[in-house]
LUMGUPA-220969 format. One record per residue (C-alpha): residue in three letters; x, y, z; residue number from 1. Coordinates in nm, 4 decimals. Layout:
> res:c1:c2:c3:n
> ALA:X:Y:Z:NUM
...
***
This chain:
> res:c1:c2:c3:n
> UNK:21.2566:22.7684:14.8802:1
> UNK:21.3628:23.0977:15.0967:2
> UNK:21.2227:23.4257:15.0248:3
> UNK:21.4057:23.7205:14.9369:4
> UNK:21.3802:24.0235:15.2374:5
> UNK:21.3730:24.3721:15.0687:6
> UNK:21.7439:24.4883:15.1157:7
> UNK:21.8143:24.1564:14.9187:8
> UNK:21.5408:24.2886:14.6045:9
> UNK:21.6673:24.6479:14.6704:10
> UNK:22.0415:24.5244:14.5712:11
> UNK:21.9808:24.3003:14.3030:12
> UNK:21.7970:24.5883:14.1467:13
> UNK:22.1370:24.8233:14.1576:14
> UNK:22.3860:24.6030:14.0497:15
> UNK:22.1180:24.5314:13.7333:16
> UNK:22.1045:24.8905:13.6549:17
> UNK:22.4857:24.9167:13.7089:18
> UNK:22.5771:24.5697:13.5073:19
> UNK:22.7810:24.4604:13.7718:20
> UNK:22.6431:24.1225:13.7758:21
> UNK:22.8817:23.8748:13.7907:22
> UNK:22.8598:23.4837:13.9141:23
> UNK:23.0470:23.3618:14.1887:24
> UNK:23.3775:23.1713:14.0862:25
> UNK:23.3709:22.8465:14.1860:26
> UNK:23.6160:22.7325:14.5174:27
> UNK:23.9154:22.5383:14.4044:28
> UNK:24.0479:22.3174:14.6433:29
> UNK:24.4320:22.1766:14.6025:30
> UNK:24.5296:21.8988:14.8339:31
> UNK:24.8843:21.7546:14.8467:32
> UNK:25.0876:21.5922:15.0995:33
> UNK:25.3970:21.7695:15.0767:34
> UNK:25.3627:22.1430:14.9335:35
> UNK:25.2531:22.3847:15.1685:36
> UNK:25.2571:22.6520:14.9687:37
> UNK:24.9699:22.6064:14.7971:38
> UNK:24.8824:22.9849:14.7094:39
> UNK:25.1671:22.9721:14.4146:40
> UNK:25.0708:22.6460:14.2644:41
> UNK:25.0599:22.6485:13.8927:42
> UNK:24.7524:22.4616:13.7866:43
> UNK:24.7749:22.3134:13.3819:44
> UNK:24.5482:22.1435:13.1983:45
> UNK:24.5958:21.7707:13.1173:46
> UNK:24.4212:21.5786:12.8033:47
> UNK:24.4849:21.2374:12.9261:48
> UNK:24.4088:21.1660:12.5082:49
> UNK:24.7192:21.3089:12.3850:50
> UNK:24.9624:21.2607:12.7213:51
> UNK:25.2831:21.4421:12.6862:52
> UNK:25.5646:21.1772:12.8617:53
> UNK:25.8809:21.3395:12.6671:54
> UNK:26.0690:21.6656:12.7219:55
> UNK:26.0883:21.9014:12.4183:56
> UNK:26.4598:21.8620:12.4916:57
> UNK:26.4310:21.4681:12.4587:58
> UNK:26.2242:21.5439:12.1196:59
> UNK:26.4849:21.7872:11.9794:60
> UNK:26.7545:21.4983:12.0832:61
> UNK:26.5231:21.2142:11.9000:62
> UNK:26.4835:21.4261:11.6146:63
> UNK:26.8702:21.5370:11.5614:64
> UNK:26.9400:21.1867:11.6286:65
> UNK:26.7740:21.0966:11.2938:66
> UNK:26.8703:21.3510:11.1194:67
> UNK:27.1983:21.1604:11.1264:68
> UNK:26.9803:20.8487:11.0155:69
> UNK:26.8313:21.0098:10.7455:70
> UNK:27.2013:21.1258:10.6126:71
> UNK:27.3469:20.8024:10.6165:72
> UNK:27.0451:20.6334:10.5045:73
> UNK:27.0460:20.8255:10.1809:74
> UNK:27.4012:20.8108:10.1267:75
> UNK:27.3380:20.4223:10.1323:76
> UNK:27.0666:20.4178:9.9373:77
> UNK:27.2861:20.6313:9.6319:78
> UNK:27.5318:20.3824:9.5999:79
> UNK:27.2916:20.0364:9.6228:80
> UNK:27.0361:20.2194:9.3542:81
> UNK:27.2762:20.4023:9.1923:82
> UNK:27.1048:20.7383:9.1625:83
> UNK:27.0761:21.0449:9.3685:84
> UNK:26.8358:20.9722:9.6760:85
> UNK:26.7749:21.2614:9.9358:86
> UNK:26.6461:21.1568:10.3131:87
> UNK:26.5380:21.3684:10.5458:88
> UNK:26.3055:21.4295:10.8655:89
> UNK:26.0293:21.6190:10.7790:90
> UNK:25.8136:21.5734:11.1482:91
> UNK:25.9172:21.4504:11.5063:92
> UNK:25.5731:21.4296:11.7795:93
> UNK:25.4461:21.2461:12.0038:94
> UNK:25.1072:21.1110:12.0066:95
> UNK:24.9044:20.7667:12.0530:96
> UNK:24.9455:20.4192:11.9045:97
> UNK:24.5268:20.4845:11.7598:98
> UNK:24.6314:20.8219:11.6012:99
> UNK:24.9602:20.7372:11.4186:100
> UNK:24.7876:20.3469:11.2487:101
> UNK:24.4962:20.4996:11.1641:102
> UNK:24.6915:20.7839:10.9400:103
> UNK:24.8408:20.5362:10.6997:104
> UNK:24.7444:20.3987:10.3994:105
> UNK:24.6308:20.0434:10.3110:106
> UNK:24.8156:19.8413:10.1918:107
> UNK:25.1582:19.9532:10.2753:108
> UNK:25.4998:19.8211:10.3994:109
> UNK:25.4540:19.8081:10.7640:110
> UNK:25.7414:19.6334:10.9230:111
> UNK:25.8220:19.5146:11.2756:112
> UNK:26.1550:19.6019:11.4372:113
> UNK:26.3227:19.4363:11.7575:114
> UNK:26.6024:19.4595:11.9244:115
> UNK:26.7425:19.2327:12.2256:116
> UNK:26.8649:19.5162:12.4105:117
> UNK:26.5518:19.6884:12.4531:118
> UNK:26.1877:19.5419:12.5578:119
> UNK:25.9243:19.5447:12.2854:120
> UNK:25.8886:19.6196:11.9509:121
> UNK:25.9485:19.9517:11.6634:122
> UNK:25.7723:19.9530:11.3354:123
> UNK:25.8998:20.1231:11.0434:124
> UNK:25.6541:20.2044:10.7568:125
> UNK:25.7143:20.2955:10.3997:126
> UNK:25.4873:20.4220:10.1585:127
> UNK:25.3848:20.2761:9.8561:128
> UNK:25.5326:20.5979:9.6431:129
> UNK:25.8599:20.5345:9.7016:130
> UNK:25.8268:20.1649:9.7864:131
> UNK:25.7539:20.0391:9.4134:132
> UNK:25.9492:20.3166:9.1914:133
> UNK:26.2752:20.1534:9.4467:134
> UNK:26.1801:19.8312:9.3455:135
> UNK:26.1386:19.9267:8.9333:136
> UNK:26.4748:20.1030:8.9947:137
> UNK:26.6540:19.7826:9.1032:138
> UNK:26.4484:19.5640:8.8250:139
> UNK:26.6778:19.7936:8.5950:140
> UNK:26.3413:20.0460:8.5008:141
> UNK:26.3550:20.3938:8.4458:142
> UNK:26.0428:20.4938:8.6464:143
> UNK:25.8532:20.6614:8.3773:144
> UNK:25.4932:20.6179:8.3522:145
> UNK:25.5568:20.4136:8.6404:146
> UNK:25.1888:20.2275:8.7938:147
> UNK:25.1837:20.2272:9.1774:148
> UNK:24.9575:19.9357:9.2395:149
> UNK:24.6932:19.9308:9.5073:150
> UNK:24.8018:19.5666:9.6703:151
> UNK:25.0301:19.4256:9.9300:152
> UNK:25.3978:19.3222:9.7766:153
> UNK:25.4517:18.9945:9.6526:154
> UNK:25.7114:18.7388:9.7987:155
> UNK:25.9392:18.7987:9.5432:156
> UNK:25.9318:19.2216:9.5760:157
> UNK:25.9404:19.1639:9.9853:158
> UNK:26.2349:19.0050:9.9417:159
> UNK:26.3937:19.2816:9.6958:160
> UNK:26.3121:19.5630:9.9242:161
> UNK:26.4600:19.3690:10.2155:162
> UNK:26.7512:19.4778:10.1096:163
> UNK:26.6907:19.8508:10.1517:164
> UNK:26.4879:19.7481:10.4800:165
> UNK:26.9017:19.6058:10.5776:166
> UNK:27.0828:19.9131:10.5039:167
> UNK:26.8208:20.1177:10.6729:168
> UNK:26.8366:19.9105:10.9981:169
> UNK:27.2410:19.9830:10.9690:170
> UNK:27.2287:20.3503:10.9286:171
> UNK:26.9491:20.3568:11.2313:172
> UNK:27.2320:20.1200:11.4111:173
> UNK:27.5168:20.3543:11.3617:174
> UNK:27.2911:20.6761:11.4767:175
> UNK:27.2009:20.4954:11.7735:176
> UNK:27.5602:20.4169:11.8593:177
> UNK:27.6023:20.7800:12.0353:178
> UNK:27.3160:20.6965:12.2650:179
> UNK:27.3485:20.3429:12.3402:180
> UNK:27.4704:20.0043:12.1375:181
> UNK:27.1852:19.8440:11.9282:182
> UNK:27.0980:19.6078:11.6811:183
> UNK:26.7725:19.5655:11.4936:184
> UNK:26.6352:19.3493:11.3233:185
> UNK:26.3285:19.2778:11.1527:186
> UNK:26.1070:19.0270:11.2731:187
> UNK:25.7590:19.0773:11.0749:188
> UNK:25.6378:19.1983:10.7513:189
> UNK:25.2732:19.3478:10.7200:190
> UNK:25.0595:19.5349:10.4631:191
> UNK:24.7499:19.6113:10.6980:192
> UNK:24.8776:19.8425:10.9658:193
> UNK:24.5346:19.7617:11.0986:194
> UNK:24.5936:19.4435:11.1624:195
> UNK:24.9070:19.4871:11.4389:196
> UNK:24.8927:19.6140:11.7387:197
> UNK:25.1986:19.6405:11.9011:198
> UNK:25.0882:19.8778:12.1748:199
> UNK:24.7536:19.9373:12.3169:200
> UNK:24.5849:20.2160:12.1311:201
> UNK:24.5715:20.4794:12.3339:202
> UNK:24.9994:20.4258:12.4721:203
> UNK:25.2021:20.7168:12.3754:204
> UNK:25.4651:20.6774:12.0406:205
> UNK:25.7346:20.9042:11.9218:206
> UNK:25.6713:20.9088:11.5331:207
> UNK:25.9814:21.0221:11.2957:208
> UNK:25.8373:21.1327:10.9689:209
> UNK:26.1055:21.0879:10.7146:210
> UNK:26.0581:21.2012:10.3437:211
> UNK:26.2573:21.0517:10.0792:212
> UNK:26.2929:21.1605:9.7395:213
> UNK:26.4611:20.9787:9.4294:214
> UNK:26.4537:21.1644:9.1093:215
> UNK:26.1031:21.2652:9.0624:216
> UNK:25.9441:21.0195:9.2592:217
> UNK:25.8645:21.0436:9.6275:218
> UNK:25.6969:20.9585:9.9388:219
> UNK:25.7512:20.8936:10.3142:220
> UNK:25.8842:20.6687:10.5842:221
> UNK:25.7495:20.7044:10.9599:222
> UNK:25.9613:20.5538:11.2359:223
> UNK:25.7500:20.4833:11.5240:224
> UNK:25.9182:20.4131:11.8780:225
> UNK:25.6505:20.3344:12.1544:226
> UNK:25.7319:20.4967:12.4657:227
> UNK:25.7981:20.2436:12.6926:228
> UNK:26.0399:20.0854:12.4487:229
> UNK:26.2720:20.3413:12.5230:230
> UNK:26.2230:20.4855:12.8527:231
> UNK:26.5291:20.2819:12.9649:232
> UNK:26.7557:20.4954:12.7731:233
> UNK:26.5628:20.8431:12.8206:234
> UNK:26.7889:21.0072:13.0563:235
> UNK:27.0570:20.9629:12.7995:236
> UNK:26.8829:21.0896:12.5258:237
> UNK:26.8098:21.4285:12.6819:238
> UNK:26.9942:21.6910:12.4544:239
> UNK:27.2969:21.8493:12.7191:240
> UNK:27.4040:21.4028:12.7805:241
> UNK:27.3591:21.3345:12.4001:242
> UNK:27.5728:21.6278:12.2812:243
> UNK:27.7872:21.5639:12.5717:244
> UNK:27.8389:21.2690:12.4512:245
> UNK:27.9871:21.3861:12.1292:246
> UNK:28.1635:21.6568:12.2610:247
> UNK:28.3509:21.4030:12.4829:248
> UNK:28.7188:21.3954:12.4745:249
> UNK:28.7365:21.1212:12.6855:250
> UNK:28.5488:20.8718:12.5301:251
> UNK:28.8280:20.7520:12.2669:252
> UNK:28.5942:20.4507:12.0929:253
> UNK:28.5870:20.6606:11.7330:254
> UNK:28.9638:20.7152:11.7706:255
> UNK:28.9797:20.3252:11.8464:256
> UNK:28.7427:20.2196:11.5887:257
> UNK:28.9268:20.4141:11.3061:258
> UNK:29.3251:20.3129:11.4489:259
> UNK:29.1936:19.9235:11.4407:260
> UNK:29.0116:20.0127:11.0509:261
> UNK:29.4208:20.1975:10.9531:262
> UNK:29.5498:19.8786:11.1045:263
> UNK:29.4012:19.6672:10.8698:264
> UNK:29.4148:19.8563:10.5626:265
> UNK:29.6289:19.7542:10.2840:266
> UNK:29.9078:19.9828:10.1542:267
> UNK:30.1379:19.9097:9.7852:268
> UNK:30.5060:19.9117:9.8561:269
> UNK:30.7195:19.8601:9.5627:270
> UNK:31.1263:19.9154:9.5442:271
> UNK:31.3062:20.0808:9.2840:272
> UNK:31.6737:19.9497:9.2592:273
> UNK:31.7423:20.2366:9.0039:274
> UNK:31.5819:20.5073:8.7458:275
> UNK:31.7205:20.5973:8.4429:276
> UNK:31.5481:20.7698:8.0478:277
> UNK:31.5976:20.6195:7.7441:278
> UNK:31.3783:20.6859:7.4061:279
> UNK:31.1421:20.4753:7.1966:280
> UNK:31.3412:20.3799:6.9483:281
> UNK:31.5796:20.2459:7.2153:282
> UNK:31.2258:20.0582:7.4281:283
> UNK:31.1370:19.9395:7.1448:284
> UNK:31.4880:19.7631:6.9762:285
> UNK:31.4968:19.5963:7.3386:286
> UNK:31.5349:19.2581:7.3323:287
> UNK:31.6470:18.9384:7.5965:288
> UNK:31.9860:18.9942:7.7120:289
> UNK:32.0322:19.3262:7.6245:290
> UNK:32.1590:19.5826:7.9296:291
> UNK:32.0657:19.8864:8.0401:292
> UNK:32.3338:20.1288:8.2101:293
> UNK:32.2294:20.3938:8.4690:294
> UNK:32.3987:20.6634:8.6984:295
> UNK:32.3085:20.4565:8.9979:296
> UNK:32.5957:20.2231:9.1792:297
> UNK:32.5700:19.8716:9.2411:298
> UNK:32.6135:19.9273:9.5501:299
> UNK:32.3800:20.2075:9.6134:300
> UNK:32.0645:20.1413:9.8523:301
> UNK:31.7952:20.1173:9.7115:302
> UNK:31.4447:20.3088:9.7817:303
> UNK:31.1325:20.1383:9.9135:304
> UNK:30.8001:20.3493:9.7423:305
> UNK:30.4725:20.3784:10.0076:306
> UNK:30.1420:20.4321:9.7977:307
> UNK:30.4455:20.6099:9.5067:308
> UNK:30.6156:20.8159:9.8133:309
> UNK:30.9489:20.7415:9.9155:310
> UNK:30.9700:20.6179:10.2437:311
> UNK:31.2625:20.4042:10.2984:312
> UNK:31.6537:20.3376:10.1798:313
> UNK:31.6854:19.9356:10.1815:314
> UNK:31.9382:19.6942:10.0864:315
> UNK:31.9014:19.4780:9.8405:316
> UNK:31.9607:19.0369:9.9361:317
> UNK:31.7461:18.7506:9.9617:318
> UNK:31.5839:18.5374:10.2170:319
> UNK:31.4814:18.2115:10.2242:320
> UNK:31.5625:18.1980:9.8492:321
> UNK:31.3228:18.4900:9.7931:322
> UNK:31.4734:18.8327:9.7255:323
> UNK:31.4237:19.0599:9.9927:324
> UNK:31.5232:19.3999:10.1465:325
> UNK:31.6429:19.5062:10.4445:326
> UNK:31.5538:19.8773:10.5539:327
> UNK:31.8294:20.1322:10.6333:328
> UNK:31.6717:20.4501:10.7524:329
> UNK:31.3563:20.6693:10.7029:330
> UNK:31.3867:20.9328:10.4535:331
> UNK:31.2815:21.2652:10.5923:332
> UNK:30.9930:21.4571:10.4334:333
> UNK:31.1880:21.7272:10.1298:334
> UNK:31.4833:21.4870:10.1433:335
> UNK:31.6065:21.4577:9.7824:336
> UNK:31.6756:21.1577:9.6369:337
> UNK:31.9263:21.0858:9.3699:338
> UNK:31.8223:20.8451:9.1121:339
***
C-alpha cells in the first residue's frame, strides 16, 4: 500500500472543505471495424429480455393491418350469430413467447395456426368470456344468467366454435391479401397454453390484442405472430410499402376481382310486348278467350326490361320453336317510351 506525501493530504483536505469531491468516471472504450468516428457514437441501452426486432413503423403497419381484421371479423360474426358484435384492437407489442403464455388464463381456447406460405406456426387465443356466451348464442340462448365454466370445451362445443374459428381465419386471409397471399388454417386445438410451445420462451412475438363485445357480454382474442414467422415478409409490411400498396393505381387485381364477380352475376330481363289500364271489374270478369285491346301496334317493337329499366327495343319471333327476340337498338338514358 503507498503512502500519501503531504501535498496529496493538503489537497484532499480542500476539495473536502469545498465539496468538490467527485469520483473518477470510468473509461469507455468503443471498438468497431468500420466507424472511425467514434467521438459521435450514440451509445443505447439493450435488455436482451425484452429485444426490440420491429420498427414502430412495422408495428403501426401490423396494427392497421388488423384493424381491417377486426372490421371484417365482426361484420362476419353479425350475420352467422345474428346480433350486433363489435371487434376491435385494443393492444399491438412486442414481447417474448414466456411473457405473452404465461398472461392467459387456464383453460382457454388456444389454437394453432399454419400456413404453407410461411415457416412455422401462429396461435390465436380466445377467452372463455366470449367463447361460451358465442356458443349459448348459437344453441339458440339468450345469455342471461349465463355460467362461464372453469373447464376445457367439449368435442361437441370445439366443433361449434370451429365455425367462428373459419370465418375468423377468412377475414385474417382477406387483411393479409394487401401484404402478401395467405391461407390459414388450423392445425391444433389446446386448452393449456402451458402445454405448447411453439417458440422457445424467450423468442420475440408480435401480440394483437383484440376485444370483442356482443351485447353485454365480452372478452378478448390475442393474435400472436412469432417473429421469425414473418420476417420474410417484413420489408413489405413497413407502413410507406403497405400504404403504397393501396394507394397503387397500377396494381388493377381489386378492379379484376370485382369485373370477374359483375361477370358472373345474374341480372332479370323480362319483355313487355305492350301496356295498357283496365279496372277491376273488367280483371276480374276476365275469362279464357277473352281479348284485350291496347294503343300499341302489332307491329311495334317491343321493349326488353333490365332489373325493371328499359334497355332494349326487340322484335318479337321464335327460335328453335321457342319464342325469342331479336334486339334492335339501345334506348338512350331520358328516352321516352310509348306504351
Amino acid at each position: 500500500m503507498g503512502m500519501l506525501d503531504q501535498n496529496e493530504i493538503d489537497a484532499m483536505m480542500a476539495a473536502v472543505d469545498e465539496d468538490e469531491v467527485s469520483e473518477p468516471l470510468p473509461q469507455i472504450s468503443i471498438f468497431s471495424r468500420t466507424r472511425k468516428d467514434l467521438d459521435n457514437v450514440e451509445v443505447r441501452q439493450y435488455d436482451f429480455k425484452r429485444p426490440e426486432r420491429v420498427s414502430k413503423d412495422q408495428m403501426m403497419a401490423l396494427e392497421t393491418l388488423h384493424e381491417a381484421f377486426a372490421r371484417n371479423f365482426g361484420a362476419s360474426l353479425s350475420g352467422f350469430l345474428r346480433t350486433i358484435v363489435e371487434v376491435r384492437v385494443a393492444a399491438c407489442e412486442q414481447m417474448t413467447y414466456g411473457e405473452f403464455v404465461s398472461g392467459l388464463p387456464n383453460p382457454t381456447s388456444y389454437n394453432l395456426i399454419q400456413t404453407d406460405k410461411l415457416e412455422g406456426q401462429m396461435c390465436l387465443e380466445i377467452s372463455p368470456l366470449i367463447i361460451y356466451p358465442i356458443i349459448d348464442r348459437l344453441l339458440g340462448g339468450t345469455n342471461q344468467d349465463l355460467f362461464i365454466p372453469q373447464r376445457p370445451m367439449t368435442p361437441i362445443e370445439q366443433r361449434l366454435i370451429s365455425n367462428v374459428l373459419g370465418r375468423g381465419l377468412e377475414a385474417l386471409s382477406e387483411a393479409w391479401s394487401s401484404v402478401k397471399e395467405l391461407e390459414f388454417k388450423i392445425v391444433a386445438h389446446e386448452s393449456n397454453p402451458q402445454l405448447v410451445q411453439i417458440v422457445p420462451p424467450n423468442e420475440v412475438v408480435m401480440v394483437i390484442g383484440l376485444e370483442m363485445r356482443m351485447s353485454s357480454r365480452a372478452g378478448t382474442m390475442n393474435l400472436c405472430i412469432p417473429y421469425n414467422v414473418i420476417e420474410p415478409v417484413m420489408d413489405d409490411l413497413s407502413s410507406q410499402s403497405w400504404f403504397a400498396i393501396n394507394r397503387s393505381d397500377s396494381d388493377t387485381s381489386y378492379e379484376d376481382l370485382i369485373v370477374k364477380n359483375l361477370d358472373q352475376s345474374g341480372v332479370k330481363a323480362s319483355v313487355a310486348l305492350a301496356n295498357t289500364t283496365i279496372t277491376l271489374r273488367e280483371l276480374s270478369e276476365l275469362s279464357v278467350g277473352d281479348t284485350i285491346v291496347t294503343t300499341h301496334d302489332a307491329k311495334d317493337p317491343a321493349v326488353i326490361y333490365i332489373e325493371g329499366e328499359p334497355k332494349f327495343t326487340a322484335e318479337v319471333g321464335q327460335h328453335r320453336n321457342n319464342r325469342a327476340v331479336r334486339v334492335i337498338r339501345s334506348i338512350s338514358k331520358g328516352e321516352r317510351i310509348s306504351d
